[in-house]
C-alpha positions as CSV (number, residue, x, y, z in Angstrom):
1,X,33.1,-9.0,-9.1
2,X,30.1,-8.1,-10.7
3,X,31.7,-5.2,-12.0
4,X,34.2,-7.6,-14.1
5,X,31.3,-9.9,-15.3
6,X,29.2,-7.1,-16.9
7,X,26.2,-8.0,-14.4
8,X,23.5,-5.8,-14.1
9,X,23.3,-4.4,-10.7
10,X,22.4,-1.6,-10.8
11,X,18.5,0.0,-11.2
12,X,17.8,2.1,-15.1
13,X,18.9,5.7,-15.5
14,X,15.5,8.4,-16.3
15,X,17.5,8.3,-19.6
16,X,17.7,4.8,-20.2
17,X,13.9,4.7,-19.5
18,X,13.0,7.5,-21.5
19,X,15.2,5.4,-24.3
20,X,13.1,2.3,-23.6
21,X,9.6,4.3,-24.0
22,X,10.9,5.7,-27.4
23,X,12.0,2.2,-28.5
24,X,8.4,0.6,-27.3
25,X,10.2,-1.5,-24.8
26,X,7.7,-1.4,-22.3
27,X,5.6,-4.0,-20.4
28,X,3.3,-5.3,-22.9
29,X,1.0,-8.1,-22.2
30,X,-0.5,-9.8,-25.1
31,X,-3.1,-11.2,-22.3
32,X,-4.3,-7.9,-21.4
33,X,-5.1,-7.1,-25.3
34,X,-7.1,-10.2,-25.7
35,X,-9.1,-9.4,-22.1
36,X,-10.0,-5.7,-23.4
37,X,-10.9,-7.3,-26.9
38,X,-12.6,-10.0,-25.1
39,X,-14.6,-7.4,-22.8
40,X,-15.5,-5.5,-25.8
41,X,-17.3,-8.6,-27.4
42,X,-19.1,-8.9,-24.5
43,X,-19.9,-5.1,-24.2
44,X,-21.0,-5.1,-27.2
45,X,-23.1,-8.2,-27.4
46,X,-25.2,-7.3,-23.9
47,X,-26.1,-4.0,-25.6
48,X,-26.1,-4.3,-29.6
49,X,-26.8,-8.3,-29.3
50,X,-30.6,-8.3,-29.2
51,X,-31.2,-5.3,-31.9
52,X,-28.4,-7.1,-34.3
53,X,-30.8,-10.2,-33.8
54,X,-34.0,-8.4,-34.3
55,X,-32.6,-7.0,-37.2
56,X,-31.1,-10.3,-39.2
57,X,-35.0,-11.6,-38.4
58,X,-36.1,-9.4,-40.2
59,X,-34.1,-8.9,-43.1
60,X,-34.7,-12.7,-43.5
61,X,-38.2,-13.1,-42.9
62,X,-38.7,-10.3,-45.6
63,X,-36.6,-11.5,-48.4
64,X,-37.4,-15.7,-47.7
65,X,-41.0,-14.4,-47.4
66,X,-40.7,-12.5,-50.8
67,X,-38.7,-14.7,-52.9
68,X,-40.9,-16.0,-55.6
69,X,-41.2,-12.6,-57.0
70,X,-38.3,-11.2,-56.5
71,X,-36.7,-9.7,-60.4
72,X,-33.4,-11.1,-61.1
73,X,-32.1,-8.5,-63.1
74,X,-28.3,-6.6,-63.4
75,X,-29.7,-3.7,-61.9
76,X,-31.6,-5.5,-58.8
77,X,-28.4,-7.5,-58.0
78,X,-26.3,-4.3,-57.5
79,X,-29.0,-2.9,-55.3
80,X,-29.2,-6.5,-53.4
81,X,-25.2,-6.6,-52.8
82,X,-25.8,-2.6,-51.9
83,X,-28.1,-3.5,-49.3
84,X,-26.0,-6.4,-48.2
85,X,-23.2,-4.5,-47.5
86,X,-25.2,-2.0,-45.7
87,X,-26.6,-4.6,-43.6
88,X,-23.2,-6.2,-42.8
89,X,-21.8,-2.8,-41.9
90,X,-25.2,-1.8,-39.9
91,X,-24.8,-5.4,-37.6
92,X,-21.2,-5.9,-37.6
93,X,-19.9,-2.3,-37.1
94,X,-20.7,-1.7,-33.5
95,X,-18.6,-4.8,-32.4
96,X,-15.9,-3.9,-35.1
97,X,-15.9,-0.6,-33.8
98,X,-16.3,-1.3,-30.0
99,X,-13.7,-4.4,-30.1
100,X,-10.9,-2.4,-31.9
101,X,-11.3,0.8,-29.4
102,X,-11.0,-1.7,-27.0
103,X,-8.0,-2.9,-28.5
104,X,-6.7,0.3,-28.7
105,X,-7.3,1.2,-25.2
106,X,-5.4,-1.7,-23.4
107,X,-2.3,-1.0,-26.0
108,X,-2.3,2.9,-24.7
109,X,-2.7,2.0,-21.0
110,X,0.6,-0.4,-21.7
111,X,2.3,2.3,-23.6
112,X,1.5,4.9,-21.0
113,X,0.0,6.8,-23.2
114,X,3.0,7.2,-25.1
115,X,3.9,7.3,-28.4
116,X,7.1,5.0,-29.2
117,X,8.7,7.0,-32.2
118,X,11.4,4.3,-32.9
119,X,9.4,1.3,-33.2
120,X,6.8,3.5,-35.7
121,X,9.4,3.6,-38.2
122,X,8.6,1.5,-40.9
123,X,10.5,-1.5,-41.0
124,X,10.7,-4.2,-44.0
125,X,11.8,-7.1,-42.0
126,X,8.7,-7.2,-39.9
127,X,6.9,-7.8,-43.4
128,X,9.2,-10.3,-45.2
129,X,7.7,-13.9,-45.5
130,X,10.9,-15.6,-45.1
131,X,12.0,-14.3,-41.8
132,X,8.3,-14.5,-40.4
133,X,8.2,-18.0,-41.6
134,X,11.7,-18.1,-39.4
135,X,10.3,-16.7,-36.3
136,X,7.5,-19.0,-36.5
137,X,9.4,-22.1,-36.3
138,X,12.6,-20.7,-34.4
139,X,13.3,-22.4,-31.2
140,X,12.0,-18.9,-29.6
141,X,8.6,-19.5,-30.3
142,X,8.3,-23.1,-28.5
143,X,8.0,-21.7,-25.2
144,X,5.4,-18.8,-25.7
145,X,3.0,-22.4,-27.5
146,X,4.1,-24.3,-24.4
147,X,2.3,-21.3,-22.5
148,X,-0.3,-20.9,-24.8
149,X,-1.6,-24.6,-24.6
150,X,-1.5,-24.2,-20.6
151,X,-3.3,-21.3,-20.8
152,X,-6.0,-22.7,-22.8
153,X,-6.2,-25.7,-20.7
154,X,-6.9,-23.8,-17.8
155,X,-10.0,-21.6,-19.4
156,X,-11.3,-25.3,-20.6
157,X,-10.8,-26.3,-17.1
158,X,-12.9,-23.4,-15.7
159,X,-15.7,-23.2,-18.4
160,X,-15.7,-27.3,-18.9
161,X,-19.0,-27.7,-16.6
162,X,-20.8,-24.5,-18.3
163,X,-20.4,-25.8,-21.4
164,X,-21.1,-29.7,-20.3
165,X,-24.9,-28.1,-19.0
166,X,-25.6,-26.6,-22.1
167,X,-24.9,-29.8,-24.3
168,X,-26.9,-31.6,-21.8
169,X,-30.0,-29.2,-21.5
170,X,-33.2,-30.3,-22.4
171,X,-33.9,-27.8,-25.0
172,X,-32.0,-29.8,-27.6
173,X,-34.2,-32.7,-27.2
174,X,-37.5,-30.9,-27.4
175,X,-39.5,-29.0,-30.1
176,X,-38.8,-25.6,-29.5
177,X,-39.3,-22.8,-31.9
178,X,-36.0,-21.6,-33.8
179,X,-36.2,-18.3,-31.8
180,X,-36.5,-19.9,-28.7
181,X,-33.0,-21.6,-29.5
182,X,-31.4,-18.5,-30.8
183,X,-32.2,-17.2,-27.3
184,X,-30.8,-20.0,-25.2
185,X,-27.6,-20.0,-27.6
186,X,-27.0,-16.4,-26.8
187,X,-27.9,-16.5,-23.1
188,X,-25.7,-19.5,-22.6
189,X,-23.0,-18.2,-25.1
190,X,-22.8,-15.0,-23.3
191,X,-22.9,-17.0,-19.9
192,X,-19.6,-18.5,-21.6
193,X,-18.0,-15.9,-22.4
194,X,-18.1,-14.2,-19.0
195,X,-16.5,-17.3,-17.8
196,X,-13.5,-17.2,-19.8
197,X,-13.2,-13.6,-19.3
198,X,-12.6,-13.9,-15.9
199,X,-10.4,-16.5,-16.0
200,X,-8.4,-14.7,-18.6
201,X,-8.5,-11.4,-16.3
202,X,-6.7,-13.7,-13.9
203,X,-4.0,-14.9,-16.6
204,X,-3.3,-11.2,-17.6
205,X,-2.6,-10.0,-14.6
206,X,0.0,-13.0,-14.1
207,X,1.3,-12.3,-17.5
208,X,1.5,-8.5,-16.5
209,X,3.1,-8.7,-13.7
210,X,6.0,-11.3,-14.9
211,X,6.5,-8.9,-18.2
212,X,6.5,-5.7,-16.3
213,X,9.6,-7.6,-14.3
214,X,11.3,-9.1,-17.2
215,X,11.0,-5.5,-18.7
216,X,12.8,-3.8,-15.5
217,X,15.6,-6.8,-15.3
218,X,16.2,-6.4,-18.9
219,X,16.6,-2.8,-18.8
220,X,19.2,-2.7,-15.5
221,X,22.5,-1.7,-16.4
222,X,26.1,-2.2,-15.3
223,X,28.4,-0.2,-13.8
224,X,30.2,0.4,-16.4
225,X,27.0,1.5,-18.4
226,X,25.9,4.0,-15.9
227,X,29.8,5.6,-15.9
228,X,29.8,5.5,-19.8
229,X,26.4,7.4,-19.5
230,X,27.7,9.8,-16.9
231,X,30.4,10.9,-19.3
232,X,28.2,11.3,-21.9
233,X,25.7,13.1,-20.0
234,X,28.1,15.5,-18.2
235,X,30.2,16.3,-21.7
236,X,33.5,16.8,-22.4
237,X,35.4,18.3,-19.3
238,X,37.4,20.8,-21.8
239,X,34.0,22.2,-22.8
240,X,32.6,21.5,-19.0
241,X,35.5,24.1,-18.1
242,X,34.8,26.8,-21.0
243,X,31.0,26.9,-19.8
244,X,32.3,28.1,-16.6
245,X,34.3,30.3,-17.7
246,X,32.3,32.1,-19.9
247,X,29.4,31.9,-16.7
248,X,32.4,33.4,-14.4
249,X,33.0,36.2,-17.2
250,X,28.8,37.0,-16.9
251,X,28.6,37.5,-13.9
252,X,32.0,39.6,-13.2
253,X,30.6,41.4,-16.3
254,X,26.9,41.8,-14.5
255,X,28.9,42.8,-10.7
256,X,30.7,45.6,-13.3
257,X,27.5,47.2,-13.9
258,X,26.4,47.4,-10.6
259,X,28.3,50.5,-10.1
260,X,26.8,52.2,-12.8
261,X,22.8,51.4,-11.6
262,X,20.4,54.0,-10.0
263,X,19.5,51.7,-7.5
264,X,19.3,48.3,-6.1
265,X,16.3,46.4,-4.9
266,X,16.5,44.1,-2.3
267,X,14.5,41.1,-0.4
268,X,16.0,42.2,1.6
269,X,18.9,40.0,2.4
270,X,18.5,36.8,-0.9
271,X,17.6,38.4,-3.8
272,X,19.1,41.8,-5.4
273,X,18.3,43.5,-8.3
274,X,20.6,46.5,-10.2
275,X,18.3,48.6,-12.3
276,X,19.5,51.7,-14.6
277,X,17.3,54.3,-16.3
278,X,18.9,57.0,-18.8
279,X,16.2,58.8,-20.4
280,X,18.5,60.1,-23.3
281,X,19.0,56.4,-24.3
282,X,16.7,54.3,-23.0
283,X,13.2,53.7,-23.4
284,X,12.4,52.1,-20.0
285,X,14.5,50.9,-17.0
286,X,17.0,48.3,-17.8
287,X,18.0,45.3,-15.1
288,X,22.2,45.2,-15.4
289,X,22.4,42.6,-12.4
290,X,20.4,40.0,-10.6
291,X,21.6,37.6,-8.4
292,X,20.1,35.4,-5.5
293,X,21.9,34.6,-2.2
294,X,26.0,35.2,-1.9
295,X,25.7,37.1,-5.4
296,X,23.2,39.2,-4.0
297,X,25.3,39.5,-1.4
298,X,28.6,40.7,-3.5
299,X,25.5,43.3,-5.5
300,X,25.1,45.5,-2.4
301,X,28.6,45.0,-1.0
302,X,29.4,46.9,-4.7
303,X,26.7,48.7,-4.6
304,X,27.2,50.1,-0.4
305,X,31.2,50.9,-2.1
306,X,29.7,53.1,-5.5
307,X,27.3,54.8,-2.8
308,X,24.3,53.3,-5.0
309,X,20.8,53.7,-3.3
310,X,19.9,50.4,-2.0
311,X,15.6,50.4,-1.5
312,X,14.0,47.0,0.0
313,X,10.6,46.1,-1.4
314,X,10.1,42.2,-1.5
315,X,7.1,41.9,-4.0
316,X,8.9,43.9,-6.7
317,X,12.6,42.6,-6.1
318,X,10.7,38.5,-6.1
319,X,8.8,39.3,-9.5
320,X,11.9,41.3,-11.0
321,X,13.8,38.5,-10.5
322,X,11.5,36.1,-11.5
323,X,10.2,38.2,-14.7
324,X,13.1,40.3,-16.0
325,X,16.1,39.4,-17.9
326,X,20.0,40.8,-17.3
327,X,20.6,43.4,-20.2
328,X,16.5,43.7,-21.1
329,X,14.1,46.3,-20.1
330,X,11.8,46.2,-17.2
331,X,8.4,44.0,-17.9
332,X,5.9,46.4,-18.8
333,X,3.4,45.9,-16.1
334,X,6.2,46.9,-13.3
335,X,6.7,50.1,-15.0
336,X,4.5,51.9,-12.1
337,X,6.5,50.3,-9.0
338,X,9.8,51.1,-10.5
339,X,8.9,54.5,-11.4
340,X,8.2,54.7,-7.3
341,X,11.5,53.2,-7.1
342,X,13.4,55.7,-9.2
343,X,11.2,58.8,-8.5
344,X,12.8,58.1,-4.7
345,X,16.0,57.4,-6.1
346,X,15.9,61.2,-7.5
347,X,14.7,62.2,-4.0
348,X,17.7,60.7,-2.4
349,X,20.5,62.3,-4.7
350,X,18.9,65.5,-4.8
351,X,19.0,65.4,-0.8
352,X,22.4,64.1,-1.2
353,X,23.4,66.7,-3.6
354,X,22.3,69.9,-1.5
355,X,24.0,68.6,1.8
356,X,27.2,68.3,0.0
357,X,26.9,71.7,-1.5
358,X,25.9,73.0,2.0
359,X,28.7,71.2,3.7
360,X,31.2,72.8,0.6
């Protein structure tokens, strides 16, 4: 039944989630950004906060306490909006700086640390007035404000009696100096801000957990999907069929050659390994077959029929097979064992070769 409706049974494919990466559609949490960002403030006002402060004292006590003769000239107002800019960067930059890496952060811990190629692509509709001003006001948009006021509600709810305390301290009804205040307005602010940070942690972790399961239901697929990938997966059959084929015509070609190796190394019984050396031709020791289990099987049965040496030495027959390629040379740094190898080989036929002529 499900199969008729086009319901999504069945869990995503490694392809349709490698897809979904590419595309950006992973579980993204706008809460988590504004926790990190948040954090970051907060990071950055508990250890930039007080030298920022000391810092603004001073720059005003110095040019309030200087003003009456300070020139007023073309080239003392560049240096003034010089300075001023230098201060701005010198007292905001940390928590620019520290806020946006923060920012950063929590968008590559969502991503994965993955780069969505498809979404990077620029994209004019994303920047056209008219259909932002329609996503703003599309019926689409209701629900994520309906979310947004509850949300809001609830860090007023937990940071209501914080904030009620610090309207109703004494310290606004008393003569206190103006850095006395500064200091209970950060202490207190800061107290704030923890608050609602918490209680935000606890809404992005919510908001995490129902997008990372809205992504994975949205990304489910049918039956029918998972066939249709299948197919395009596995290929055409006609071209399925050729690949055989010309893997069939390798190896019958590679189980040819066996009878024309000098000998064949063994693991004894899963892995065998043809190798060929003509010294008028070739430069080093060629492998002409390798094959693992029943085809190392059908190389000695070939090579026990063509009377081809067959030596067993596990470490070398392991790394040939691992190393060396069918129709290339021997990897240089096996050059010693396989001379072993062949300089036995030699041994052998010459043994072989005066027992016949004896036996003649």
């Amino acid at each position: 039944m499900s199969e008729q409706t086009g319901e999504k049974t069945e869990q995503p494919t490694q392809r349709r989630l490698e897809e979904a990466i590419k595309k950006g559609q992973t579980p993204r949490s706008a809460e988590v950004q504004t926790v990190f960002v948040l954090l970051g403030g907060v990071a950055a006002l508990t250890f930039c906060g007080r030298e920022t402060w000391q810092t603004l004292v001073n720059t005003e006590v110095q040019t309030f306490g200087h003003l009456y003769n300070t020139p007023v000239t073309a080239d003392s107002l560049q240096a003034y909006g010089v300075s001023g800019a230098l201060l701005v960067l010198k007292c905001a930059g940390p928590f620019v700086f520290i806020t946006m890496l923060a920012g950063l952060v929590a968008g590559a811990i969502q991503n994965r640390f993955q780069t969505a190629s498809e979404i990077l692509a620029p994209d004019w509709n994303r920047v056209n007035p008219v259909t932002g001003f329609q996503r703003l006001f599309s019926n689409q948009t209701l629900v994520p404000t309906a979310i947004a006021a509850v949300k809001f509600a609830i860090v007023l709810a937990l940071t209501y009696t914080e904030i009620r305390a610090v309207l109703l301290d004494p310290i606004f009804t008393t003569s206190v100096s103006v850095g006395r205040l500064a200091e209970f307005l950060g202490q207190t602010g800061l107290s704030i801000l923890l608050r609602v940070s918490l209680a935000l942690v606890v809404i992005a972790a919510a908001d995490y957990g129902y997008q990372f399961w809205k992504t994975g239901r949205d990304l489910m697929m049918t039956k029918e999907e998972l066939k249709e990938e299948a197919k395009s997966t596995e290929g055409n059959p006609q071209i399925k069929n050729a690949r055989r084929r010309r893997k069939s015509a390798s190896k019958a070609k590679q189980l040819a050659e066996v009878a024309k190796a000098d000998v064949v190394v063994t693991n004894p019984t899963h892995i065998a390994i043809a190798l060929r050396y003509d010294r008028k031709t070739m430069k080093a020791p060629k492998v002409v077959a390798k094959g693992i289990r029943l085809n190392a099987q059908k190389i000695r049965e070939i090579a026990v029929q063509h009377q081809v040496p067959i030596m067993e030495n596990k470490p070398l027959a392991r790394t040939l097979f691992k190393h060396a390629k069918v129709g290339g040379e021997v990897p240089a740094q096996l050059y010693a064992a396989v001379a072993e190898v062949l300089a036995w080989v030699y041994r052998i036929n010459r043994f072989r070769y005066y027992s016949e002529r004896n036996q003649v």
